[in-house]
C-alpha positions in Angstrom: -31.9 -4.5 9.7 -28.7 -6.5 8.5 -26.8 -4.4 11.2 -28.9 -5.3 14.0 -28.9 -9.2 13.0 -25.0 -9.2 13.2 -25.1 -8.5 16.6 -26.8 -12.0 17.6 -24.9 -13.6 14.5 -22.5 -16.2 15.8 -21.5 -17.9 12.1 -20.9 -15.0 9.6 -17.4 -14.0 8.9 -18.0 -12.4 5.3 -19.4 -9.3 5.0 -19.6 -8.1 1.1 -21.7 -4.6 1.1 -20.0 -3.3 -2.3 -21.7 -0.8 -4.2 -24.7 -0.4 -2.0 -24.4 3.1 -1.7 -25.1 2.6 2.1 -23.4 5.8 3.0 -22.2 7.3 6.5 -25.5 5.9 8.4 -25.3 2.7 6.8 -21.4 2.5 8.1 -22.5 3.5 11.4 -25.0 0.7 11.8 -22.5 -1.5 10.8 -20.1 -0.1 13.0 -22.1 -0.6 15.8 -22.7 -4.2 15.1 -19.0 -4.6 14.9 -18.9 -4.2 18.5 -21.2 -6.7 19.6 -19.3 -9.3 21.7 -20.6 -12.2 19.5 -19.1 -10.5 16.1 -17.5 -13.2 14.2 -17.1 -11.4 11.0 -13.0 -11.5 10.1 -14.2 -9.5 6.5 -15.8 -6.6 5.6 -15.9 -4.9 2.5 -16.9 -1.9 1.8 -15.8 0.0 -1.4 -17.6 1.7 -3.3 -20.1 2.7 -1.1 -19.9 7.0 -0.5 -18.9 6.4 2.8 -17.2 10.1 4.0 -15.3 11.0 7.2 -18.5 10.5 9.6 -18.9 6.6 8.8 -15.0 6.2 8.9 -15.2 7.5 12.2 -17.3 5.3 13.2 -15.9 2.2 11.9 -12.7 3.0 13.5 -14.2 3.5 16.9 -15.9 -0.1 16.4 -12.5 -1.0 15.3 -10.4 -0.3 18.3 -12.3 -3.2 20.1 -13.4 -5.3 17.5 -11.3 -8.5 17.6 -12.3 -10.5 14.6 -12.2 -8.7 11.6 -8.7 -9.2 9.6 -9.8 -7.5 6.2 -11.1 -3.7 5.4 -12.0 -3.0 1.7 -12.6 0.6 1.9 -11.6 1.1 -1.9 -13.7 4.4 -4.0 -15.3 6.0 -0.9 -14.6 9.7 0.2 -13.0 9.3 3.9 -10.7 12.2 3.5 -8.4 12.9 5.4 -10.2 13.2 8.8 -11.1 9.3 8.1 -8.0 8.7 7.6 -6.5 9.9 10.8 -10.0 8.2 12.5 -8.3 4.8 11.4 -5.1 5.6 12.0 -5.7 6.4 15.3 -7.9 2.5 15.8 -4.9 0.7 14.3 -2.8 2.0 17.6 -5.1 -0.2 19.4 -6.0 -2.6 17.1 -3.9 -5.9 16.9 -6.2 -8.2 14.7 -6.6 -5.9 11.1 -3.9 -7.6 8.6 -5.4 -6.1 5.5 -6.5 -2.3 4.9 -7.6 -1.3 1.6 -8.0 2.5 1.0 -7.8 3.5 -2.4 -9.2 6.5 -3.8 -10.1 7.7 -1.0 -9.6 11.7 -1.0 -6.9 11.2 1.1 -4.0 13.2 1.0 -1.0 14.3 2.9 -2.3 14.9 6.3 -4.0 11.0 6.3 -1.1 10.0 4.9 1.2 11.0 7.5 -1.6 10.1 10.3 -1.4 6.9 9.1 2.4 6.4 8.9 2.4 7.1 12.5 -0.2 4.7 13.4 2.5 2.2 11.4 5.0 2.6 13.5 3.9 0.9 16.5 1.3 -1.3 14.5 2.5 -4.8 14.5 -0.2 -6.6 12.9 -1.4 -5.0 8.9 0.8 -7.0 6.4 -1.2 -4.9 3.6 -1.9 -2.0 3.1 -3.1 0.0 -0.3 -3.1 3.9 -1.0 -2.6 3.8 -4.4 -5.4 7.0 -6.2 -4.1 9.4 -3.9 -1.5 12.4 -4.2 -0.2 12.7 -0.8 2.7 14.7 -1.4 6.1 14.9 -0.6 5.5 14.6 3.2 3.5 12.0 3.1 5.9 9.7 1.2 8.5 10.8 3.6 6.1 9.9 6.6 5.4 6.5 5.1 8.8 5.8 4.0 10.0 6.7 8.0 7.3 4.6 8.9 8.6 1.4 7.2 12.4 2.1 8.9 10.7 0.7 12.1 7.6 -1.4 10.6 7.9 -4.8 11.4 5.0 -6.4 9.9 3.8 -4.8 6.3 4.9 -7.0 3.2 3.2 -5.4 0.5 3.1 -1.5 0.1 0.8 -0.1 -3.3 1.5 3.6 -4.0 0.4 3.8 -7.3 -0.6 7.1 -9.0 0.9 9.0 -5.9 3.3 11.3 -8.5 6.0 11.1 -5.7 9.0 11.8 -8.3 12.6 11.4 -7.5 12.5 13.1 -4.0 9.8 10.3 -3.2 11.4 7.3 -4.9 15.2 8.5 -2.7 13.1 8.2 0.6 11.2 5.0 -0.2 15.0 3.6 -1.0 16.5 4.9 2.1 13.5 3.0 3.9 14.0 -0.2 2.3 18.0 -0.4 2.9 16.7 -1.5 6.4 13.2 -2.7 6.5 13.2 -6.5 6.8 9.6 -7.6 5.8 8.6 -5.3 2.4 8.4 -7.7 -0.3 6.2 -6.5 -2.7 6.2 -2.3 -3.4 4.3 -1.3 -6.6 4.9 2.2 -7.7 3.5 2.5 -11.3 2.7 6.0 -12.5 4.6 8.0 -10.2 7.1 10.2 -12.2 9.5 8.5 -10.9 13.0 9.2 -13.6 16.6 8.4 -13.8 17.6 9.7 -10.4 14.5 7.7 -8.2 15.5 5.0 -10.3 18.9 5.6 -9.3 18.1 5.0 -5.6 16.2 2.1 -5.7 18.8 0.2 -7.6 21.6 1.1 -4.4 18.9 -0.1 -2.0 18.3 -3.3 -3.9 22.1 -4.1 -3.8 21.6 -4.3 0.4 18.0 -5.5 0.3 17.6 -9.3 0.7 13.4 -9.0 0.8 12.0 -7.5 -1.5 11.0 -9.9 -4.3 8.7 -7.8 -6.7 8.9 -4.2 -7.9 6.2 -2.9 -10.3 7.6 0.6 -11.7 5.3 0.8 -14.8 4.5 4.2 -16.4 7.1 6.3 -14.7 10.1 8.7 -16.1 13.0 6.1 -16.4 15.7 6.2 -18.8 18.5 4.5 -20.3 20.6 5.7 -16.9 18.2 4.5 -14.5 17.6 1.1 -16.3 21.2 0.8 -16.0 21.6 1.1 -12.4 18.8 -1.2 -11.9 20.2 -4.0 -14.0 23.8 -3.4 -12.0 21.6 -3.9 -8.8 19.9 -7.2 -9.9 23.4 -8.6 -11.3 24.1 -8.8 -7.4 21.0 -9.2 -6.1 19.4 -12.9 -5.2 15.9 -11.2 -3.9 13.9 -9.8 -6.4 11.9 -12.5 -8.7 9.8 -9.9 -10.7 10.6 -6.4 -12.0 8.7 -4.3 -14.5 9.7 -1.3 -16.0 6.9 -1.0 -18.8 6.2 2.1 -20.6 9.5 4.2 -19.2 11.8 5.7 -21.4 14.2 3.2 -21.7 16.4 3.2 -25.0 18.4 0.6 -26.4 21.3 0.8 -24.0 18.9 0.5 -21.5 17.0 -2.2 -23.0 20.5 -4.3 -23.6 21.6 -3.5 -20.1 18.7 -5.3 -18.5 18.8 -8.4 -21.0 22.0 -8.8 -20.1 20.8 -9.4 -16.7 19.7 -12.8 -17.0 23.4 -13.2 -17.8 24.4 -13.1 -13.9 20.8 -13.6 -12.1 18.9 -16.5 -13.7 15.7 -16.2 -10.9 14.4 -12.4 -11.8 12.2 -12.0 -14.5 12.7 -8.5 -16.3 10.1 -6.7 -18.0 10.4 -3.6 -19.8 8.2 -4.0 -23.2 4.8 -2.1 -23.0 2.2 -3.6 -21.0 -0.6 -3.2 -18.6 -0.5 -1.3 -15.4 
């Protein structure tokens, strides 16, 4: 009923359907409203809703016509990774989405590296979120290739991916040339002295990226050390926390001393939320 009275809506632009439980059928009826030519809906959210592969498809097929929506909060659904590549293949065609949220979404290195593709000719998603998944090796390689050529995402979340060192080394490779990242959170990824390591020699050539979140990983007194050499140099980054690593005391006085040479970042490295 709702999905049939967005088709001759001509005012609504929110749609909030969280935790409604409205499943694969209930996406498809919204999907097909999404194609009416009078949709003005710009925001739909969807998470928590058990929406699998079926009503992903389906709002992906709506999407690669749809020219209104801007925001999809697909957050705690079960789109897998045939979703995933559903999506991936609407934001080819797409050019109005500027935020995609898919977190915790089953999705692992397959979607992952569907989507990175669909990234690299996508000019219009600022945002996108796929922290809650463990994609893999490849799929962090697929993403990180993915932002060499971006030109358009500004905020990448990849928490809880557990893409250790090997991860971490591509994602820094990445950003020594992407122009437009400024905000990468990568809390609770394993990520030790050597990924740590890596980011730091990025950040000496990086002029964008203006907060790094790298809560709960594996860093040491080594790693915090080549970070705080980075951001000595670097007039970028604004925000950097390193809570709950393994940092030691020559770790934790190498990043104090920061604020000795860079008086705009803000270090954090005490315990605290993530």
């Amino acid at each position: 009923a709702l999905a049939d009275a967005l088709k001759s809506n001509c005012t609504i632009t929110h749609v909030d359907l969280g935790y409604n439980r409205i499943g694969d059928e209930g996406a498809e009826a919204l999907a097909d409203a999404l194609k009416s030519n009078n949709c003005t809906v710009t925001h739909v959210n969807l998470d928590w809703n058990q929406i699998g592969p079926e009503g992903a498809k389906a709002l992906a097929d709506a999407l690669k016509c749809n020219c209104t929506v801007t925001h999809v909060n697909l957050e705690v659904n079960k789109i897998g990774d045939e979703g995933a590549k559903a999506l991936a293949d609407a934001l080819k065609a797409n050019c109005t989405l500027t935020h995609v949220n898919l977190r915790f979404n089953m999705i692992r290195a397959e979607g992952a590296e569907a989507l990175a593709h669909a990234l690299n000719s996508n000019r219009t998603v600022i945002r996108v979120d796929l922290s809650g998944h463990i994609i893999g090796a490849e799929g962090i390689k697929a993403l990180a290739a993915a932002l060499k050529s971006n030109c358009s995402i500004t905020h990448v979340d990849l928490r809880g991916h557990k893409i250790g060192d090997e991860g971490a080394k591509a994602l820094a490779d990445a950003l020594k040339s992407n122009k437009t990242v400024t905000d990468i959170k990568l809390q609770r990824n394993k990520i030790g002295d050597e990924g740590a390591k890596a980011l730091a020699d990025a950040l000496k050539s990086n002029k964008t990226v203006t907060d790094i979140n790298l809560d709960g990983n594996r860093i040491g007194d080594e790693g915090a050390k080549a970070l705080a050499d980075a951001l000595k140099s670097n007039c970028a980054v604004t925000d950097i926390s390193l809570g709950y690593n393994e940092i030691g005391v020559e770790g934790a006085k190498a990043l104090a001393d920061v604020r000795k040479f860079n008086h705009v970042v803000v270090v954090k490295f005490q315990k605290q939320g993530f």
